[in-house]
C-alpha positions as CSV (number, residue, x, y, z in Angstrom):
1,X,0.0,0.0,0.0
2,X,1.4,3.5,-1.2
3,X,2.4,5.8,1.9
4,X,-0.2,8.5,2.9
5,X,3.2,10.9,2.1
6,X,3.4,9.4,-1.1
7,X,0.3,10.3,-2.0
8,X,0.7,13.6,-1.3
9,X,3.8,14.5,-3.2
10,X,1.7,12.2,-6.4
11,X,-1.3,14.7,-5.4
12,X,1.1,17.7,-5.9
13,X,2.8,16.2,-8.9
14,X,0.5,17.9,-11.5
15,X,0.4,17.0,-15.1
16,X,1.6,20.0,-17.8
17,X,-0.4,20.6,-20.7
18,X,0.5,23.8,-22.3
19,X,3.2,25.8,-20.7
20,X,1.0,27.8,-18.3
21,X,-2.1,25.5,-17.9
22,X,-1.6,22.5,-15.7
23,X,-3.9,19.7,-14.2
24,X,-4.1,18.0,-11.3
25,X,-6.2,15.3,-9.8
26,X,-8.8,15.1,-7.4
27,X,-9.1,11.6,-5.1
28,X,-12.5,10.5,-4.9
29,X,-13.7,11.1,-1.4
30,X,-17.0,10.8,0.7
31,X,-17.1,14.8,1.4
32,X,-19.4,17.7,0.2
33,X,-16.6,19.2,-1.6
34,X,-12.7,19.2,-2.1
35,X,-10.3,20.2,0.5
36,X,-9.6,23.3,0.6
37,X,-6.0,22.8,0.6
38,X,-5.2,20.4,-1.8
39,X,-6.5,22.9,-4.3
40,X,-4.2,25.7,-2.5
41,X,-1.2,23.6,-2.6
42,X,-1.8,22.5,-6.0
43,X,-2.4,26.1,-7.4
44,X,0.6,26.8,-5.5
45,X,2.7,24.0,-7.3
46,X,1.1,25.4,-10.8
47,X,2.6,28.8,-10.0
48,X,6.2,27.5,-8.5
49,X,6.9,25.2,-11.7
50,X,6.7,28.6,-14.1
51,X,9.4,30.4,-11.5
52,X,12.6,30.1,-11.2
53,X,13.7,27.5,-8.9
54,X,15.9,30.5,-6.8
55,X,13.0,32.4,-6.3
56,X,11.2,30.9,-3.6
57,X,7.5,32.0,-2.7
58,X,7.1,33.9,0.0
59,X,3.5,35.0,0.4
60,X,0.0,34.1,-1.6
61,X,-2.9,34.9,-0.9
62,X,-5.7,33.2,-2.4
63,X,-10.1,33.3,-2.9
64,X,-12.0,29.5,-2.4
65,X,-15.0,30.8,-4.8
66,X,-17.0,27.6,-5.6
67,X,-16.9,24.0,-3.7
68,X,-14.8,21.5,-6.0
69,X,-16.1,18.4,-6.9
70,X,-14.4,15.7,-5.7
71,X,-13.0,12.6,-7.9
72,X,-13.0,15.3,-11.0
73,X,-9.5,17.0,-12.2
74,X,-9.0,20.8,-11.7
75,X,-7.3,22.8,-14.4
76,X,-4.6,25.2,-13.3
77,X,-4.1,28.4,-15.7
78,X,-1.0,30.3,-14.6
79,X,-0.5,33.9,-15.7
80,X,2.8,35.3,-15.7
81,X,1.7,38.6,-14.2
82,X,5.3,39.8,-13.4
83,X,9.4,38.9,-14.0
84,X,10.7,41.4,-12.1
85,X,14.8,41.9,-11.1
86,X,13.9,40.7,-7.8
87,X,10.6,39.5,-7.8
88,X,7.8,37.1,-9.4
89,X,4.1,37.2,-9.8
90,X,2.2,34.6,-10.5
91,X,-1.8,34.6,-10.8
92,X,-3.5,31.0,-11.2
93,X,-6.9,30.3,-11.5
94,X,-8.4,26.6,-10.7
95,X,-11.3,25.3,-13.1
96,X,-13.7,22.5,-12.4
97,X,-16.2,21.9,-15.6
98,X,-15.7,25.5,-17.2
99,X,-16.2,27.3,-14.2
100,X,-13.9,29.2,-11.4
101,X,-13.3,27.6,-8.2
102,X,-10.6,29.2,-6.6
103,X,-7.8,31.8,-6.8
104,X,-4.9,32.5,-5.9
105,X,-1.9,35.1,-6.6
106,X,1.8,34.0,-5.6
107,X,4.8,36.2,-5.1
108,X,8.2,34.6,-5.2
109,X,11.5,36.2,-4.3
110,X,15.1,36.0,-4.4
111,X,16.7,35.8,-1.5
112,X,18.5,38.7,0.2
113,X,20.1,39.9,2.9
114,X,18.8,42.1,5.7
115,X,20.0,44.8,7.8
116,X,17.1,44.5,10.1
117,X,16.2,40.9,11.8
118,X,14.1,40.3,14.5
119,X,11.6,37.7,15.8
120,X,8.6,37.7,18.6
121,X,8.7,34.1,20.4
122,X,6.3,31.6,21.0
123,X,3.6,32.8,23.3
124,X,4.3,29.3,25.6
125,X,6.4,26.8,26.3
126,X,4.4,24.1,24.4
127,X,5.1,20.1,24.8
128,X,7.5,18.4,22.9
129,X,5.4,16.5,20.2
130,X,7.2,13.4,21.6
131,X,5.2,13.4,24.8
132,X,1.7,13.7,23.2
133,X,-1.0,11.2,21.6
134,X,-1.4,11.2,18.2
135,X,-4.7,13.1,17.2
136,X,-6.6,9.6,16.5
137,X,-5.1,7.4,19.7
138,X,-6.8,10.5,21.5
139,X,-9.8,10.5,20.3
140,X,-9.4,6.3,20.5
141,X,-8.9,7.0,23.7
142,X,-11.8,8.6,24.8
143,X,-14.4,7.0,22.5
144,X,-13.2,3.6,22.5
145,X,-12.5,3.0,18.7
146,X,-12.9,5.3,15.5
147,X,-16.2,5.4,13.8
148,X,-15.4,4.0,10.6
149,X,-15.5,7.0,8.7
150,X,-12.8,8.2,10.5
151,X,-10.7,5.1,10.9
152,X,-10.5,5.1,7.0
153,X,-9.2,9.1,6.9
154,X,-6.8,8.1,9.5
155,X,-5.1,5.5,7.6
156,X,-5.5,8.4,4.8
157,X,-4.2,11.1,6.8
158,X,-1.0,12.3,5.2
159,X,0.5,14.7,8.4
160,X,0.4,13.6,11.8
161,X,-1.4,15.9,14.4
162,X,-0.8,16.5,17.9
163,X,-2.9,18.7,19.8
164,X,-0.6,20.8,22.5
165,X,-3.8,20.4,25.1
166,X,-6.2,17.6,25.5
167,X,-9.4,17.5,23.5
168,X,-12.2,19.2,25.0
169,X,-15.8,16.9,24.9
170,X,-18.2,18.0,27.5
171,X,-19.7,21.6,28.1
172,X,-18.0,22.0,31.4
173,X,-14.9,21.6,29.5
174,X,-16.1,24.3,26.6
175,X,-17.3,26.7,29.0
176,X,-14.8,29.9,29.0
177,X,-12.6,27.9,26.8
178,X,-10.3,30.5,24.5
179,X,-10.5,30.7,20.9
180,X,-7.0,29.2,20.8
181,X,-5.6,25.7,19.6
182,X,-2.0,24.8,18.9
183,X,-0.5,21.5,17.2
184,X,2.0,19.6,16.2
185,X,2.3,18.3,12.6
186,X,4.8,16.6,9.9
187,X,4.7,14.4,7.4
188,X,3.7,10.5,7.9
189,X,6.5,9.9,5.5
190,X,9.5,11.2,3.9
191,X,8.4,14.1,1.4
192,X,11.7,14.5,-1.0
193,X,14.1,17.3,-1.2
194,X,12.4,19.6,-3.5
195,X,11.6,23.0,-1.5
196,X,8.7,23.5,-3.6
197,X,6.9,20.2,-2.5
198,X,7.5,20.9,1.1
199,X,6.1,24.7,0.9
200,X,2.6,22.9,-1.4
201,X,2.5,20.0,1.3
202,X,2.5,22.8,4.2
203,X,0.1,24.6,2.2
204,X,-1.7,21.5,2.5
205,X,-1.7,21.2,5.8
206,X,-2.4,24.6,6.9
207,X,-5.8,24.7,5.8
208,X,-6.4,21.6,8.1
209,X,-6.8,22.6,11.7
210,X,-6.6,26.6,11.7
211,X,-10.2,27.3,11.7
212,X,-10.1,24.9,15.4
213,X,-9.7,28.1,17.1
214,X,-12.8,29.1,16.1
215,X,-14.6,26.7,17.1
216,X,-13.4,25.7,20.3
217,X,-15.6,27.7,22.6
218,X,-18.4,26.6,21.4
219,X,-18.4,22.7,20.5
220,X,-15.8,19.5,20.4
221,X,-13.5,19.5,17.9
222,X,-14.1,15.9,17.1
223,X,-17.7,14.2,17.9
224,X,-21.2,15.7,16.3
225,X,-20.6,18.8,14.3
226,X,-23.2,21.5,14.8
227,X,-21.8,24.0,12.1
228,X,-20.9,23.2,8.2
229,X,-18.0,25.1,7.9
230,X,-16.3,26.6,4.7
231,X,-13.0,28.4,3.7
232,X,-13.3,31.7,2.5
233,X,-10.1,33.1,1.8
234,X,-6.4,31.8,2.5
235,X,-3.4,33.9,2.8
236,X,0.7,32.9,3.9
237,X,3.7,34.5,4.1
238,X,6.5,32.1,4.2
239,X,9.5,33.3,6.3
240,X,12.6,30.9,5.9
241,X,12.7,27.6,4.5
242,X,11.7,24.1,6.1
243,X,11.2,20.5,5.5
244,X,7.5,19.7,6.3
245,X,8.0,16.1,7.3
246,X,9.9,17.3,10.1
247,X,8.0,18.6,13.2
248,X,6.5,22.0,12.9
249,X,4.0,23.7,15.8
250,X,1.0,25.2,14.5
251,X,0.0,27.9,17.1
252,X,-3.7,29.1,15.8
253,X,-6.2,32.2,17.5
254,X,-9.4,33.7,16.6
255,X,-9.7,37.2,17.5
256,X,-13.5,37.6,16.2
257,X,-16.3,35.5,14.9
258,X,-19.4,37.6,14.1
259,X,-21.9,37.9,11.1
260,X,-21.6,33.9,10.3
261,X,-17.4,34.1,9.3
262,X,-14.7,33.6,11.9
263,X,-11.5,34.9,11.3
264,X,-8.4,32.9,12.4
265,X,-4.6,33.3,12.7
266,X,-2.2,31.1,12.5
267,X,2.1,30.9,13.6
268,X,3.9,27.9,12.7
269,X,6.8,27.0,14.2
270,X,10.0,24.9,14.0
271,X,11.5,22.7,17.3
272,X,13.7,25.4,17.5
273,X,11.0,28.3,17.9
274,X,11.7,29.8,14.5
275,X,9.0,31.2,12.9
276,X,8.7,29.9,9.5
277,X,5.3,31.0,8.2
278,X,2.5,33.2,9.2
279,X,-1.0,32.2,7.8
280,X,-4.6,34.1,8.5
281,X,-8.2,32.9,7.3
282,X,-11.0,33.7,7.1
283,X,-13.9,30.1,7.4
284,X,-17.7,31.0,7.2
285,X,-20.1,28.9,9.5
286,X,-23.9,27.8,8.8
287,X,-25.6,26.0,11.9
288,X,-26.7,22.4,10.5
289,X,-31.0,21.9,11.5
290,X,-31.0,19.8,14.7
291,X,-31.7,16.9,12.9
292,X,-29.1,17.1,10.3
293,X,-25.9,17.3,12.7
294,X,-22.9,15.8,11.3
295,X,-19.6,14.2,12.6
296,X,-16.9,16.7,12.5
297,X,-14.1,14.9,11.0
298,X,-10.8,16.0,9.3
299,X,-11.0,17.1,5.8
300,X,-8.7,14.0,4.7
Protein backbone atom coordinates (compact mmCIF):
# COMPACT_ATOMS: atom_id res chain seq x y z
CA UNK A 1 0.00 0.00 0.00
CA UNK A 2 1.42 3.47 -1.18
CA UNK A 3 2.35 5.82 1.88
CA UNK A 4 -0.18 8.55 2.90
CA UNK A 5 3.23 10.86 2.05
CA UNK A 6 3.44 9.40 -1.05
CA UNK A 7 0.25 10.32 -1.99
CA UNK A 8 0.65 13.63 -1.26
CA UNK A 9 3.79 14.48 -3.22
CA UNK A 10 1.74 12.21 -6.38
CA UNK A 11 -1.29 14.75 -5.44
CA UNK A 12 1.09 17.68 -5.86
CA UNK A 13 2.82 16.23 -8.93
CA UNK A 14 0.53 17.88 -11.50
CA UNK A 15 0.36 17.03 -15.05
CA UNK A 16 1.63 19.97 -17.82
CA UNK A 17 -0.43 20.58 -20.71
CA UNK A 18 0.52 23.78 -22.29
CA UNK A 19 3.22 25.83 -20.71
CA UNK A 20 0.96 27.75 -18.31
CA UNK A 21 -2.06 25.46 -17.93
CA UNK A 22 -1.60 22.46 -15.68
CA UNK A 23 -3.89 19.72 -14.25
CA UNK A 24 -4.10 17.99 -11.30
CA UNK A 25 -6.25 15.30 -9.82
CA UNK A 26 -8.80 15.15 -7.37
CA UNK A 27 -9.15 11.64 -5.06
CA UNK A 28 -12.45 10.55 -4.90
CA UNK A 29 -13.72 11.11 -1.39
CA UNK A 30 -17.03 10.80 0.70
CA UNK A 31 -17.13 14.78 1.41
CA UNK A 32 -19.42 17.72 0.19
CA UNK A 33 -16.62 19.19 -1.62
CA UNK A 34 -12.68 19.22 -2.06
CA UNK A 35 -10.27 20.16 0.55
CA UNK A 36 -9.57 23.26 0.59
CA UNK A 37 -5.99 22.81 0.61
CA UNK A 38 -5.16 20.36 -1.85
CA UNK A 39 -6.52 22.89 -4.26
CA UNK A 40 -4.18 25.70 -2.49
CA UNK A 41 -1.22 23.56 -2.56
CA UNK A 42 -1.75 22.45 -5.99
CA UNK A 43 -2.43 26.07 -7.42
CA UNK A 44 0.64 26.80 -5.47
CA UNK A 45 2.65 24.01 -7.30
CA UNK A 46 1.13 25.42 -10.79
CA UNK A 47 2.60 28.82 -10.05
CA UNK A 48 6.15 27.48 -8.51
CA UNK A 49 6.85 25.24 -11.72
CA UNK A 50 6.71 28.64 -14.11
CA UNK A 51 9.44 30.44 -11.50
CA UNK A 52 12.59 30.06 -11.20
CA UNK A 53 13.75 27.54 -8.88
CA UNK A 54 15.95 30.49 -6.78
CA UNK A 55 12.99 32.39 -6.26
CA UNK A 56 11.20 30.89 -3.64
CA UNK A 57 7.53 32.04 -2.68
CA UNK A 58 7.08 33.93 0.01
CA UNK A 59 3.51 34.97 0.41
CA UNK A 60 -0.03 34.12 -1.65
CA UNK A 61 -2.86 34.92 -0.94
CA UNK A 62 -5.71 33.22 -2.44
CA UNK A 63 -10.15 33.26 -2.86
CA UNK A 64 -12.00 29.49 -2.40
CA UNK A 65 -14.95 30.82 -4.82
CA UNK A 66 -17.01 27.65 -5.65
CA UNK A 67 -16.87 24.04 -3.66
CA UNK A 68 -14.81 21.54 -5.95
CA UNK A 69 -16.05 18.36 -6.93
CA UNK A 70 -14.36 15.67 -5.68
CA UNK A 71 -12.99 12.56 -7.91
CA UNK A 72 -12.99 15.34 -11.05
CA UNK A 73 -9.46 16.98 -12.20
CA UNK A 74 -9.01 20.84 -11.69
CA UNK A 75 -7.31 22.76 -14.44
CA UNK A 76 -4.63 25.22 -13.26
CA UNK A 77 -4.14 28.42 -15.68
CA UNK A 78 -1.03 30.31 -14.55
CA UNK A 79 -0.53 33.92 -15.65
CA UNK A 80 2.81 35.31 -15.71
CA UNK A 81 1.70 38.55 -14.24
CA UNK A 82 5.31 39.81 -13.45
CA UNK A 83 9.37 38.91 -14.02
CA UNK A 84 10.68 41.42 -12.12
CA UNK A 85 14.80 41.94 -11.06
CA UNK A 86 13.91 40.65 -7.82
CA UNK A 87 10.57 39.53 -7.83
CA UNK A 88 7.81 37.14 -9.37
CA UNK A 89 4.11 37.21 -9.83
CA UNK A 90 2.18 34.62 -10.50
CA UNK A 91 -1.81 34.64 -10.81
CA UNK A 92 -3.46 31.04 -11.16
CA UNK A 93 -6.87 30.26 -11.46
CA UNK A 94 -8.41 26.64 -10.75
CA UNK A 95 -11.32 25.34 -13.06
CA UNK A 96 -13.72 22.47 -12.44
CA UNK A 97 -16.23 21.92 -15.60
CA UNK A 98 -15.66 25.54 -17.24
CA UNK A 99 -16.16 27.30 -14.24
CA UNK A 100 -13.90 29.21 -11.42
CA UNK A 101 -13.30 27.58 -8.21
CA UNK A 102 -10.56 29.24 -6.61
CA UNK A 103 -7.80 31.80 -6.85
CA UNK A 104 -4.90 32.52 -5.94
CA UNK A 105 -1.92 35.07 -6.55
CA UNK A 106 1.78 33.98 -5.59
CA UNK A 107 4.78 36.23 -5.06
CA UNK A 108 8.19 34.60 -5.22
CA UNK A 109 11.52 36.22 -4.26
CA UNK A 110 15.13 36.01 -4.41
CA UNK A 111 16.71 35.78 -1.51
CA UNK A 112 18.54 38.71 0.17
CA UNK A 113 20.07 39.88 2.87
CA UNK A 114 18.84 42.06 5.74
CA UNK A 115 19.98 44.84 7.81
CA UNK A 116 17.08 44.49 10.10
CA UNK A 117 16.20 40.90 11.84
CA UNK A 118 14.06 40.32 14.45
CA UNK A 119 11.60 37.69 15.83
CA UNK A 120 8.63 37.67 18.57
CA UNK A 121 8.74 34.09 20.35
CA UNK A 122 6.33 31.63 20.95
CA UNK A 123 3.65 32.80 23.32
CA UNK A 124 4.28 29.34 25.58
CA UNK A 125 6.40 26.83 26.31
CA UNK A 126 4.43 24.15 24.44
CA UNK A 127 5.08 20.08 24.82
CA UNK A 128 7.46 18.41 22.94
CA UNK A 129 5.41 16.47 20.25
CA UNK A 130 7.16 13.38 21.63
CA UNK A 131 5.24 13.36 24.82
CA UNK A 132 1.67 13.68 23.17
CA UNK A 133 -1.01 11.16 21.65
CA UNK A 134 -1.42 11.24 18.24
CA UNK A 135 -4.73 13.06 17.18
CA UNK A 136 -6.64 9.56 16.54
CA UNK A 137 -5.05 7.38 19.73
CA UNK A 138 -6.80 10.46 21.45
CA UNK A 139 -9.85 10.51 20.33
CA UNK A 140 -9.43 6.27 20.48
CA UNK A 141 -8.87 7.02 23.70
CA UNK A 142 -11.85 8.61 24.80
CA UNK A 143 -14.42 6.99 22.46
CA UNK A 144 -13.19 3.62 22.46
CA UNK A 145 -12.53 2.96 18.70
CA UNK A 146 -12.91 5.32 15.51
CA UNK A 147 -16.21 5.41 13.84
CA UNK A 148 -15.42 3.98 10.62
CA UNK A 149 -15.50 7.04 8.71
CA UNK A 150 -12.79 8.25 10.51
CA UNK A 151 -10.66 5.07 10.86
CA UNK A 152 -10.52 5.08 7.04
CA UNK A 153 -9.21 9.10 6.87
CA UNK A 154 -6.80 8.12 9.54
CA UNK A 155 -5.10 5.51 7.61
CA UNK A 156 -5.46 8.36 4.78
CA UNK A 157 -4.16 11.08 6.85
CA UNK A 158 -0.98 12.29 5.15
CA UNK A 159 0.47 14.65 8.40
CA UNK A 160 0.44 13.56 11.75
CA UNK A 161 -1.42 15.87 14.36
CA UNK A 162 -0.80 16.48 17.91
CA UNK A 163 -2.90 18.72 19.75
CA UNK A 164 -0.61 20.84 22.48
CA UNK A 165 -3.75 20.41 25.08
CA UNK A 166 -6.18 17.62 25.47
CA UNK A 167 -9.35 17.53 23.55
CA UNK A 168 -12.16 19.17 25.03
CA UNK A 169 -15.78 16.94 24.92
CA UNK A 170 -18.19 17.98 27.53
CA UNK A 171 -19.66 21.57 28.05
CA UNK A 172 -17.99 22.00 31.38
CA UNK A 173 -14.92 21.64 29.52
CA UNK A 174 -16.06 24.34 26.64
CA UNK A 175 -17.31 26.68 29.05
CA UNK A 176 -14.82 29.89 28.99
CA UNK A 177 -12.65 27.94 26.79
CA UNK A 178 -10.31 30.53 24.55
CA UNK A 179 -10.49 30.68 20.89
CA UNK A 180 -7.01 29.23 20.77
CA UNK A 181 -5.58 25.72 19.59
CA UNK A 182 -1.98 24.85 18.88
CA UNK A 183 -0.48 21.50 17.22
CA UNK A 184 2.00 19.64 16.22
CA UNK A 185 2.32 18.30 12.61
CA UNK A 186 4.80 16.60 9.94
CA UNK A 187 4.69 14.36 7.43
CA UNK A 188 3.71 10.51 7.91
CA UNK A 189 6.50 9.88 5.52
CA UNK A 190 9.46 11.17 3.89
CA UNK A 191 8.43 14.08 1.42
CA UNK A 192 11.68 14.51 -1.01
CA UNK A 193 14.13 17.31 -1.18
CA UNK A 194 12.37 19.55 -3.51
CA UNK A 195 11.57 23.00 -1.48
CA UNK A 196 8.74 23.50 -3.56
CA UNK A 197 6.90 20.23 -2.51
CA UNK A 198 7.45 20.89 1.10
CA UNK A 199 6.14 24.68 0.92
CA UNK A 200 2.65 22.92 -1.37
CA UNK A 201 2.53 20.04 1.29
CA UNK A 202 2.48 22.77 4.20
CA UNK A 203 0.13 24.64 2.21
CA UNK A 204 -1.71 21.47 2.50
CA UNK A 205 -1.73 21.19 5.85
CA UNK A 206 -2.39 24.59 6.88
CA UNK A 207 -5.81 24.70 5.78
CA UNK A 208 -6.36 21.58 8.12
CA UNK A 209 -6.85 22.62 11.68
CA UNK A 210 -6.61 26.57 11.72
CA UNK A 211 -10.23 27.30 11.72
CA UNK A 212 -10.13 24.87 15.39
CA UNK A 213 -9.74 28.08 17.05
CA UNK A 214 -12.83 29.15 16.11
CA UNK A 215 -14.57 26.69 17.13
CA UNK A 216 -13.42 25.71 20.27
CA UNK A 217 -15.55 27.71 22.55
CA UNK A 218 -18.44 26.62 21.42
CA UNK A 219 -18.45 22.67 20.48
CA UNK A 220 -15.85 19.51 20.41
CA UNK A 221 -13.48 19.50 17.86
CA UNK A 222 -14.09 15.88 17.08
CA UNK A 223 -17.74 14.17 17.86
CA UNK A 224 -21.21 15.74 16.25
CA UNK A 225 -20.64 18.79 14.27
CA UNK A 226 -23.20 21.47 14.76
CA UNK A 227 -21.85 23.97 12.09
CA UNK A 228 -20.93 23.16 8.21
CA UNK A 229 -18.05 25.10 7.93
CA UNK A 230 -16.29 26.56 4.68
CA UNK A 231 -12.97 28.35 3.73
CA UNK A 232 -13.35 31.68 2.46
CA UNK A 233 -10.07 33.11 1.81
CA UNK A 234 -6.43 31.78 2.53
CA UNK A 235 -3.37 33.86 2.75
CA UNK A 236 0.69 32.92 3.87
CA UNK A 237 3.68 34.49 4.14
CA UNK A 238 6.51 32.15 4.22
CA UNK A 239 9.55 33.27 6.27
CA UNK A 240 12.60 30.94 5.88
CA UNK A 241 12.74 27.57 4.49
CA UNK A 242 11.74 24.15 6.09
CA UNK A 243 11.23 20.55 5.51
CA UNK A 244 7.50 19.74 6.28
CA UNK A 245 7.97 16.05 7.35
CA UNK A 246 9.86 17.30 10.07
CA UNK A 247 8.04 18.56 13.17
CA UNK A 248 6.46 22.03 12.92
CA UNK A 249 4.02 23.72 15.83
CA UNK A 250 1.05 25.25 14.52
CA UNK A 251 0.00 27.86 17.09
CA UNK A 252 -3.66 29.15 15.76
CA UNK A 253 -6.20 32.21 17.54
CA UNK A 254 -9.37 33.69 16.57
CA UNK A 255 -9.72 37.15 17.51
CA UNK A 256 -13.54 37.65 16.18
CA UNK A 257 -16.30 35.51 14.90
CA UNK A 258 -19.38 37.63 14.08
CA UNK A 259 -21.85 37.91 11.14
CA UNK A 260 -21.61 33.90 10.32
CA UNK A 261 -17.35 34.12 9.29
CA UNK A 262 -14.68 33.56 11.85
CA UNK A 263 -11.48 34.92 11.28
CA UNK A 264 -8.42 32.87 12.36
CA UNK A 265 -4.63 33.33 12.73
CA UNK A 266 -2.18 31.14 12.52
CA UNK A 267 2.14 30.86 13.56
CA UNK A 268 3.92 27.88 12.74
CA UNK A 269 6.81 27.01 14.16
CA UNK A 270 10.00 24.95 13.97
CA UNK A 271 11.53 22.72 17.33
CA UNK A 272 13.70 25.44 17.55
CA UNK A 273 11.01 28.27 17.89
CA UNK A 274 11.73 29.79 14.53
CA UNK A 275 8.98 31.18 12.94
CA UNK A 276 8.70 29.90 9.47
CA UNK A 277 5.26 31.02 8.21
CA UNK A 278 2.54 33.24 9.23
CA UNK A 279 -0.96 32.21 7.84
CA UNK A 280 -4.58 34.11 8.50
CA UNK A 281 -8.24 32.88 7.30
CA UNK A 282 -11.01 33.65 7.05
CA UNK A 283 -13.92 30.13 7.38
CA UNK A 284 -17.72 31.02 7.19
CA UNK A 285 -20.13 28.91 9.53
CA UNK A 286 -23.88 27.80 8.80
CA UNK A 287 -25.61 26.01 11.85
CA UNK A 288 -26.66 22.42 10.46
CA UNK A 289 -30.97 21.91 11.47
CA UNK A 290 -30.95 19.83 14.68
CA UNK A 291 -31.66 16.91 12.88
CA UNK A 292 -29.10 17.14 10.31
CA UNK A 293 -25.91 17.31 12.70
CA UNK A 294 -22.87 15.81 11.32
CA UNK A 295 -19.60 14.20 12.60
CA UNK A 296 -16.91 16.67 12.47
CA UNK A 297 -14.10 14.92 10.95
CA UNK A 298 -10.76 15.97 9.31
CA UNK A 299 -10.99 17.10 5.78
CA UNK A 300 -8.65 14.01 4.73
Amino acid sequence: MTNPAERLVDLLDLEQIEVNIFRGASPQESLQRVFGGQVAGQALVAAGRTTESDRPVHSLHAYFLRPGIPGMPIVYQVERVRDGRSFTTRRVTAVQQDKTIFNLTASFHHPEEGSIEHQLPPRLDFPHPDTLPKVADEIRGHLGALPEALERMARRQPFDIRYTDRLRWTPEELKDADPRSAVWMRAVGPLGDDPLVHTCALTYASDMTLLDAVRIPVEPLWGMRGFDMASLDHAMWFHRPFRADEWFLYDQESPIAHGGRGLARGRIYDVEGRLLVSVVQEGLFRPYAENAAKPAVSPQ
